[in-house]
C-alpha angles and dihedrals in degrees: 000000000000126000095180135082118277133208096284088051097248114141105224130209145176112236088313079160145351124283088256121352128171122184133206088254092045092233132139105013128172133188105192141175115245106202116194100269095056111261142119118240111199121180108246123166090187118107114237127173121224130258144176122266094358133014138210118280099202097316090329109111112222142185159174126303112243120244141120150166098316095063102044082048097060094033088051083045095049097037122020096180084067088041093062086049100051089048101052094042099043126223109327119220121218124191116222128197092225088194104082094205100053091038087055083048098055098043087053086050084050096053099134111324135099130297090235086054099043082053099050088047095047091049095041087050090055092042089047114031094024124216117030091230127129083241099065105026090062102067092044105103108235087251100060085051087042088063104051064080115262129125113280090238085062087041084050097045092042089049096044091050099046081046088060096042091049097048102041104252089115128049105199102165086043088068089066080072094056126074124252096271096043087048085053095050101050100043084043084070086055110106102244093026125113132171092267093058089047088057100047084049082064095050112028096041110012101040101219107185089221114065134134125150133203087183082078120088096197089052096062086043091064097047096054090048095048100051090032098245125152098207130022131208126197093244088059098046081044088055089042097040091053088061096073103040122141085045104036097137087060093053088046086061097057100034076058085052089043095045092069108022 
């Protein structure tokens, strides 16, 4: 599969975020379009060049999340409800952002708006303000970052994080070295981050193995689609989502797929 843009100028990935998903701190959220071969098809006007196993976002290199046999084996063997899903539907691709700060970046672009717009104004920062590095985004004035076209809160929250990072006050690669609740915890001091986009970080950047959010409203979509229930309560999404640790990204991946199919 391709991650790179092709002749007619569409960016195309495979499942990068749910057809509509909407979160409890209302980041990262993303309206795209699903075409019939199971793709999504995102408006971007950057030139990439095309690579194997990933691609370049912008200038923000991507690529696949990492899973494999073992994990749809124990999660067909725990839940065969998912099982007949995951048979039926393949193997389901999911693009990551691997550079925390630019990830962090992108998912506080994405903060409720469409998928067309989060991808004219990730191209147009890069186009404008260059790399998405703390470096460089910290000596760009919140104005300057305000008009790739996002609201100045999100300008103000984006400059005052890259600020932190460049200075020292905030340690973001440490946090590899922490475990899910403790990375939730940290970026959830950061002005503009909430526990859901802690959790999509985890997934989306860092690739735990172990993610399932109830944050995300697509999630519980698909679980309610999946198991055929009509409403669903936290204590019922905590009893599903227990079935597929230690693998519940991957779940998450294809409860994302399921939520919209």
């Amino acid at each position: 599969m391709n991650y790179c843009p092709d002749d007619s100028g569409r960016f195309l990935f495979v499942d990068y975020a749910p057809l509509l998903f909407y979160s409890d701190d209302l980041s990262l959220s993303f309206l795209l379009r699903y075409s019939r071969s199971r793709v999504w098809e995102v408006s971007q006007n950057v030139a990439s060049k095309k690579c194997k196993g990933g691609g370049i976002l912008g200038t923000v290199a991507t690529k696949n999340f990492e899973y494999g046999q073992t994990e749809i084996d124990f999660l067909t063997k725990k839940d065969p409800e998912l099982g007949a899903a995951i048979e039926r539907m393949g193997k389901v691709e999911r693009v990551v952002i691997p550079d925390l700060f630019a990830a962090l970046v992108h998912a506080i672009v994405g903060q409720l708006i469409s998928a067309k717009a989060v991808h004219t104004i990730w191209s147009r920062m890069q186009q404008q303000l260059g790399d998405i590095t703390p470096s460089n985004i910290s000596v760009q004035s919140v104005d300057s970052i305000q008009k790739c076209g996002i609201t100045m809160k999100k300008a103000s929250c984006i400059s005052h994080i890259a600020k932190l990072i460049y200075q020292g006050d905030f340690d973001l690669e440490e946090l590899r070295n922490r475990s899910d609740d403790e990375v939730i915890a940290q970026l959830m001091t950061l002005d503009g981050v909430g526990k859901w986009t802690a959790e999509m970080l985890l997934i989306n950047s860092m690739e735990r193995p172990d993610v399932v959010s109830y944050g995300d409203i697509a999630i519980r979509r698909g679980l309610m689609k999946l198991y055929g229930l009509n409403s669903l309560t936290k204590k019922q999404f905590e009893m599903y989502s227990s079935r597929y640790s230690p693998y519940g990204s991957v779940a998450s991946i294809y409860l994302w797929e399921i939520s919209f199919v």
